[in-house]
N, C-alpha and C positions, 0 to 999 in steps of 0.2 A: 483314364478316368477323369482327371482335368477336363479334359476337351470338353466332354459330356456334364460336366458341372458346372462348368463356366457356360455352356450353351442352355443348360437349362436356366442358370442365372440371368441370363441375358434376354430370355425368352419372359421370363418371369418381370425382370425390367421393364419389359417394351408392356406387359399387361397392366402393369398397376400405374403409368404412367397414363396411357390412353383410358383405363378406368374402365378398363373392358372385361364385364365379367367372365369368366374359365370353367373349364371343366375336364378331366380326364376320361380318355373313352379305356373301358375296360374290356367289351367286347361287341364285336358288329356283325351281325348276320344278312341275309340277303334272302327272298324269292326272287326269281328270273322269269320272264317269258310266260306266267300262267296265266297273264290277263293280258286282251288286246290294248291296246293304246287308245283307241275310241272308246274302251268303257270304263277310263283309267277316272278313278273316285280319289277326291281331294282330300277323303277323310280316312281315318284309320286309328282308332281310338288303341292307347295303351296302355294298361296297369301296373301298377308293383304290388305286390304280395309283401307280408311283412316278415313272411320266410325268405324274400327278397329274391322272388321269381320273378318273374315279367312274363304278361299277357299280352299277346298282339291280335288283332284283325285286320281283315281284306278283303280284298276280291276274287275272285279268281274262275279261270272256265277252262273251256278246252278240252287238255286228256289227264286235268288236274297234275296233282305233283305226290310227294312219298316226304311224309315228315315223322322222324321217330319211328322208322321201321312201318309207317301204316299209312296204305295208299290214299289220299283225300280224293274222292271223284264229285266232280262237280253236276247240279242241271243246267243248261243254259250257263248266265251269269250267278254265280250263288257265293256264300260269305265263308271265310273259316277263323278259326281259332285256337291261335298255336300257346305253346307254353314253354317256356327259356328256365333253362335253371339261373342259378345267380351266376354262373360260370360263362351262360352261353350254353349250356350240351341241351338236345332237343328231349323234352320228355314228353310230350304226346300232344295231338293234334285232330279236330273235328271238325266237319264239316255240316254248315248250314244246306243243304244241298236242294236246288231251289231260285226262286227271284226273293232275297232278301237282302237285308244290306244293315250290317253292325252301326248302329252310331252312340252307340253309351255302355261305359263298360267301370268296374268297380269290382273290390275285394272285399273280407270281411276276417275278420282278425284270424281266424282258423285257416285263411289262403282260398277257401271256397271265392268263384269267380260270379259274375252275375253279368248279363248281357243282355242288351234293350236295343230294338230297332224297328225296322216297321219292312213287311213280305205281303207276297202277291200270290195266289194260287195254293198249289199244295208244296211245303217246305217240311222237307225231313230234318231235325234237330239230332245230328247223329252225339252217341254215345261209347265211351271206350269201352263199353261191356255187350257192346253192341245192341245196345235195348234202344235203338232209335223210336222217337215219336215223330209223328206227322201232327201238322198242325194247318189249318183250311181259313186260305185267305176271304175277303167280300166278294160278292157273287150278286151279279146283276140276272135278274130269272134263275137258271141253272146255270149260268155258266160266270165263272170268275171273272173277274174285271183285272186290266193287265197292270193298272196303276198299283205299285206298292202302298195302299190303303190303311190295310191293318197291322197292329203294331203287337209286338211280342216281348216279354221278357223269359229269361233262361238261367236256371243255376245247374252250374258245375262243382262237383268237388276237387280236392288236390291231385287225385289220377284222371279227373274228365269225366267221370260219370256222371249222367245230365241226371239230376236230383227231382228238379221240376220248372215247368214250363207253363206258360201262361199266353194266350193268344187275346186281343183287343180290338173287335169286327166291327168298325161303322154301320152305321142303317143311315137311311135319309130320316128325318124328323117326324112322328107319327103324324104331327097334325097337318101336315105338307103332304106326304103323299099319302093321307085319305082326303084331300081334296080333288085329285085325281089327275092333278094341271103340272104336278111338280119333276121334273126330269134333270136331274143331275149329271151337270158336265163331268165330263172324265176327269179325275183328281181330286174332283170336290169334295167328296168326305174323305177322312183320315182322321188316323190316332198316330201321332207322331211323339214319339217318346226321345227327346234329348237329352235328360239326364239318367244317372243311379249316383245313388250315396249311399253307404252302408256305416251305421254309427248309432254307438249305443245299444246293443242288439236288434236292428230293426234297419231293414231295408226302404232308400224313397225313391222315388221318383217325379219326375217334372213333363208334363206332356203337350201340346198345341191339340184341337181336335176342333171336328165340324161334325155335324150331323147327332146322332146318338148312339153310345159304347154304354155299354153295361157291363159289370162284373161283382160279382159276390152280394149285392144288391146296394151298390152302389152306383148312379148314374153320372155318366159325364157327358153334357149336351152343348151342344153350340144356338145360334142363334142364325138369323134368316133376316134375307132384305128383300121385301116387296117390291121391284124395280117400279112397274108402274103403277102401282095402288090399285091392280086390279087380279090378281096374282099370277105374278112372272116373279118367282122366288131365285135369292141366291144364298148358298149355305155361307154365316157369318162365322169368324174361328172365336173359339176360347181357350182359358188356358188352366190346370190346375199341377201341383204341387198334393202330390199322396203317396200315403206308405203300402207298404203290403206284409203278408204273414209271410211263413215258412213256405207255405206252398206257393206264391205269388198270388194268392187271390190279395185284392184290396183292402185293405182293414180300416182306412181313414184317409179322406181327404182331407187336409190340412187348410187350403188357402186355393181360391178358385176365382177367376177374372171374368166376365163376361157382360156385353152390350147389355145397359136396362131394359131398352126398348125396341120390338122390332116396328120403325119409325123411318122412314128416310132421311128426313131431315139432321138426327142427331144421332144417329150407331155407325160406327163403321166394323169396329174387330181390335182384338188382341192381337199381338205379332211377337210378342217374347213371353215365357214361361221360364224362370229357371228357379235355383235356391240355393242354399248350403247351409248344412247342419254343423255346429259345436256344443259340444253339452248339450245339455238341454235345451236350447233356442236355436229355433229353423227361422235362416231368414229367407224369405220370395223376393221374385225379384219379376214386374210385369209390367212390359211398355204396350199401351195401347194407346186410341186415336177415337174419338168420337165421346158417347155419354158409357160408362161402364161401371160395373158395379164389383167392390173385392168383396168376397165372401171368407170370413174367416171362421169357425165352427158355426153360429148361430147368429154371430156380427155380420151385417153390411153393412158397409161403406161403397157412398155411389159419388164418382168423378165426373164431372161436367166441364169435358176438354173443347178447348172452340176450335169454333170451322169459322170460315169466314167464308162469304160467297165468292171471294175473288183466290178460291181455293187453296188459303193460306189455313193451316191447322195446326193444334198442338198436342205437341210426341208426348205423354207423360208417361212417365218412369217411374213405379209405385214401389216402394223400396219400404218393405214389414219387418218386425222382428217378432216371433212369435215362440211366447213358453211351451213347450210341447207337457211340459207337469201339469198346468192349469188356464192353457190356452188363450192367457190374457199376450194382448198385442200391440205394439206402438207401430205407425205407418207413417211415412213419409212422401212427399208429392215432389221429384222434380222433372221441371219442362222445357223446353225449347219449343221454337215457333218456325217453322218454313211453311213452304211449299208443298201439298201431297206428292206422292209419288218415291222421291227419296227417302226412304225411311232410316230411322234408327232404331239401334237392336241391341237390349242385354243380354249376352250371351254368355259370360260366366261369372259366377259369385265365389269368392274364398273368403275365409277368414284364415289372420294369421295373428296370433296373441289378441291386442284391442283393438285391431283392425278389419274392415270387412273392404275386399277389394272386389269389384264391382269393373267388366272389362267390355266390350261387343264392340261396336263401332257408329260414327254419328253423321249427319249432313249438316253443315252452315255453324251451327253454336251450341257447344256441347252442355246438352241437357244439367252437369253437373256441376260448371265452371263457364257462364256465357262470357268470359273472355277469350276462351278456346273456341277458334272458328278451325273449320276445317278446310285444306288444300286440294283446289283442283273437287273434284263428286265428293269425297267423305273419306275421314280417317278413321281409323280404329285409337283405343280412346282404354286408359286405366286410372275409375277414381276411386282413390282411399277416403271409405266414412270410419268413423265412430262408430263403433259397432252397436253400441249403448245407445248416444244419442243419435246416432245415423246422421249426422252433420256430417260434412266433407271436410277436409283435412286435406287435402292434395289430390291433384289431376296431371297428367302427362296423356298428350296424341303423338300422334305417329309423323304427322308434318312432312309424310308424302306426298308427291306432284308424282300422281300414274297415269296421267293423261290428260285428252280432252275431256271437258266436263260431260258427265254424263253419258259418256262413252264406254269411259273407263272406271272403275271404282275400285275399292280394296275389302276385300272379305277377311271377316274373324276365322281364325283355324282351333284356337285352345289356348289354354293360359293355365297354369304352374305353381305352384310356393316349393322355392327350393330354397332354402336358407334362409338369408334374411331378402333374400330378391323375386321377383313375379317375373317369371318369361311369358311370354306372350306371343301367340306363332299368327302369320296369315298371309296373305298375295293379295298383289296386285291382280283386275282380271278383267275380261270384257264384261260389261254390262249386260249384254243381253244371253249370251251362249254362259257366263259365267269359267268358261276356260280360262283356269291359273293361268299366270302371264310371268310376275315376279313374286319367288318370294320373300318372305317380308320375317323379322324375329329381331324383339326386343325384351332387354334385360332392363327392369325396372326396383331401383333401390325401393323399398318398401321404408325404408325410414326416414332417408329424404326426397324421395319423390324424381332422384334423376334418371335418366331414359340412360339408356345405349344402346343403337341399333347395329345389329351384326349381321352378317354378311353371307346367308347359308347359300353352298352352292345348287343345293337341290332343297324342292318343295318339301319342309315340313307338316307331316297331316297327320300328326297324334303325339302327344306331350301328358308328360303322369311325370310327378316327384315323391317323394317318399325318405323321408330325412333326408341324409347327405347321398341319394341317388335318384340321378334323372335318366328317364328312359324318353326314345324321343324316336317319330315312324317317319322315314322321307320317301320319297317316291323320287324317280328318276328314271329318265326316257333315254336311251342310248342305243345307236346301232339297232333301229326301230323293234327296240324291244321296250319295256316296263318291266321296273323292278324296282322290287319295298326292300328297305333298306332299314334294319332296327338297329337301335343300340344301344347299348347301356354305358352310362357315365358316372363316374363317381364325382362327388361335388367334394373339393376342396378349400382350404384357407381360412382355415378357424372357425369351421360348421357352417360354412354360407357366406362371411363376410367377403371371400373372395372365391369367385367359381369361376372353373376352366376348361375349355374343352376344346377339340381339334376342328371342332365346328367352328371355332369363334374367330380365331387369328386368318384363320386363310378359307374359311366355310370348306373344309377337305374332310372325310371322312377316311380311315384306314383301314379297310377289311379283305380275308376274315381275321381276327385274332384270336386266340391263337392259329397261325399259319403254317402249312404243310407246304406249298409248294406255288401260288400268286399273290400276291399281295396287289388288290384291287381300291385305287383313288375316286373317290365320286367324283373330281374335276383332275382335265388334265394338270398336270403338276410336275415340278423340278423336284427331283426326291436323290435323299443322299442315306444310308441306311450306316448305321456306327456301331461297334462294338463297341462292350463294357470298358476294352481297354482306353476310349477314344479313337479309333481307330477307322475312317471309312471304309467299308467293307465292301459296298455297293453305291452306286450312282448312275441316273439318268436323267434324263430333259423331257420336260411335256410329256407325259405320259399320263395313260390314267391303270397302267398296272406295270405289274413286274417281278421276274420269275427270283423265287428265294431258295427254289429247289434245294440248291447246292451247298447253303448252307450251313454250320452245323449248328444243331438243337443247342438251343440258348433264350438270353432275351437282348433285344436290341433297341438305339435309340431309330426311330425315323423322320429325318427332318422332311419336313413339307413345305416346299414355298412355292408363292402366284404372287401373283402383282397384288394382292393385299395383303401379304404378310409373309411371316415364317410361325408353323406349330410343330412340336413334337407331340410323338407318342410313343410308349413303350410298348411294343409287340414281341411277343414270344414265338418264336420258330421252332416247329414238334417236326 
């Protein structure tokens, strides 16, 4: 029992000396083999439940798979959505069955689930009581368009029972196509939904769209560019921030972005939509490019961002704070200036006590702090405002070199409050194919503003916290397979002041845990396996699994070392 005391002292040493936040993994589950490696999705949105489940999504095709006793069969490429108890044991599983694809996912204090994304054709919304609905993607003449266009939201309850569904079908613009000239390229409309937030009894949302979506009689329209002033039309995006009912129809749009004018000279487009609600005040968050207008209930406010003819423009980042009681609102304007082409992107908003964090990624001088340039195409970028006065208060980028410029760049994956620290997931990738290359994950003190970058050995693509538990999706390609990798962690060291995990010291994951019979490494790895008495039990080199069959039901420590470190973990052998 020394050994094992002194080794986690020691471990514990080497953390708070390097100032590397931690985490304990409590258990790690796995899919194998459901999805091809060509259709492998960077994202994979995760929840926590405050019954302290955990929600996942994916991909998946094939001849599907069997989760909690119940077969998932897929159409084509289609999404599902599984459900972990806090233990890890599988309690049920469904299937978007279909071309659709999860990207926003949220709980609501009773455990009920909520999931937003955007599908193509017809998508079955399967149900554990088997009452599946169908829901019928955009349709050019009769026949569907292959582009995942329209976008969808879904509630589940705590056994999976799909409650209610809601589908969001572009059109192209009325007064465009009754001029008779208008034909829209493939992709061009959509309703892209990238947020949910559930708070305060009421469900939001945050969305991008082109063309025109209706629902419950409210409209959300984009805007159009006259290429030559004779009309050769192209769909312009905009962006809103709105709540929904019980059922998901629309009940309010809150805050809405869009070009003043369709003008060549002065509109281009919106390109971020996000938000986050505490109490009573929802703050928006929307970077756009050209002359645009925020719409806040019956407030406008119109921004006149410059173009330069020598195709220099400025990125503005419209940063609101709005009382959802009595709709009065403060707004804020920051900018930076390049080049078109590289764009910068807000892509997630938190609050944590008087702070509002504010994360996406930037090109040349970051919009919130122009002493922050970025390295090599663009960094990803987390600044702390005042949530009150929305001044900034501290910035941290990423001060990665991924390449040639413009080649290479780094994408935002999600971003965290776990304790008193903001994680922050993403990869390095190619520019143009957008194929993950490196990834990338940093732990950000929230009170003094210092970074730490860790070192995962596989791509993370879905990140959720929930008091002292972080849940966290990685993806990993081995032995030309793909496989999602969940897992839940318990954050330690005084509620968040210090957090630990198997990911951080050597980026190794340890699954499954509890273990019957292999104990599987996400990187190869030097593994030494200890009993309670101190005792090494087991050992081997490079490996990225290893058989525990034999030994007897207990719990033990597992040392993991790589060339960047040494982590433990405590795994239980059943």
């Amino acid at each position: 029992m020394r050994k094992v005391l002194l080794l986690a002292l020691c471990v514990a040493a080497s953390v708070v000396a390097q100032g590397q936040p931690t985490v304990n993994n409590s258990w790690t589950k796995s899919q194998t083999g459901i999805l091809p490696i060509e259709d492998v999705n960077n994202s994979n949105p995760v929840a926590l439940s405050a019954q302290g489940d955990m929600y996942v999504t994916g991909l998946f095709a094939g001849d599907g798979f069997s989760f909690a006793g119940t077969d998932l069969a897929p159409i084509a490429v289609s999404s599902y959505l599984l459900k972990y108890g806090a233990d890890g044991t599988e309690k049920w599983g469904v299937a978007l069955a279909g071309a659709a694809t999860i990207k926003a996912i949220t709980t609501d204090a009773s455990g009920n689930v909520y999931i937003a994304g955007n599908f193509a054709d017809v998508v079955e919304f399967g149900s554990t009581d088997g009452n599946a609905v169908e829901k019928e993607g955009m349709k050019k003449g009769d026949a569907y368009v292959a582009e995942r266009a329209a976008g969808f939201v879904a509630k589940y309850d705590v056994n999976g029972v799909l409650k209610a569904v809601q589908s969001f079908v572009p059109q192209g613009l009325p007064e465009l196509v009754a001029g008779g000239m208008y034909e829209p390229e493939p992709g061009a409309l959509y309703f892209d939904i990238n947020k949910l937030e559930y708070n305060n009894g009421k469900l939001y949302a945050s969305a991008l769209y082109t063309g025109l979506t209706q629902n419950n009689d409210f409209s959300f329209k984009g805007n159009y560019l006259d290429i030559m002033g004779w009309g050769i039309y192209s769909d312009l995006s905009s962006g809103a921030v709105f709540s929904l009912d019980e059922d998901l129809n629309v009940s309010g749009i809150i805050a809405s972005m869009a070009v003043s004018e369709s003008q060549m000279e002065s509109q281009m487009f919106v390109k971020s939509a996000t938000f986050t609600v505490a109490g009573n005040e929802l703050y928006s968050g929307f970077m756009a490019v050209g002359n645009v207008t925020l719409t806040i209930g019956s407030k406008d406010e119109k921004f006149e961002l410059a173009m330069s003819e020598d195709g220099t423009i400025e990125y503005g980042h419209i940063i609101s704070a709005i009382n959802l009681d009595n709709n009065t609102s403060s707004t804020k304007k920051y900018s930076t200036t390049h080049s078109i082409g590289n764009y910068c992107f807000i892509k997630s908003m938190e609050v944590k006590g008087d702070a509002l964090l504010i994360a996406g990624s930037f090109n040349t001088k970051l919009a919130f702090d122009s002493s922050k340039e970025s390295v090599s195409t663009n960094d990803l970028y987390l600044a702390v405002l005042n949530k009150s006065s929305l001044e900034v208060t501290s910035t941290v980028t990423s001060k990665v070199n991924e390449g040639e410029q413009n080649q290479k760049n780094e994408e935002f994956g999600g971003m965290t409050i776990c304790g008193d620290y903001a994680y922050m997931i993403g990869y390095t990738a190619d520019a143009k194919s957008h194929a993950a290359e490196t990834p990338l994950a940093f732990w950000v003190n929230i009170s003094n503003g210092t970074m730490t970058q860790s070192n995962p050995a596989n791509l993370t693509t879905g990140v959720a916290a929930l008091g002292t538990k972080l849940a966290t999706a990685q993806t990993k390609v081995a032995n030309d397979k793909l496989e999602n990798i969940f897992s839940l962690n318990e954050v330690t060291g005084g509620g968040g002041t210090g957090i630990s995990s198997t990911d951080q010291g050597t980026g190794v994951s340890v699954y499954p845990n509890p273990v019957v019979d292999v104990l599987n490494f996400t990187t190869p790895c030097n593994v030494a396996v200890i009993n309670l008495m101190g005792v090494t039990v087991k050992q081997a080199e490079n490996v990225s699994n290893l058989n525990v069959s034999d030994l007897i039901n207990g719990q033990y420590i597992v040392k993991v070392t790589t060339e960047d470190g040494t982590s433990t973990v405590k795994v239980i052998k059943k």
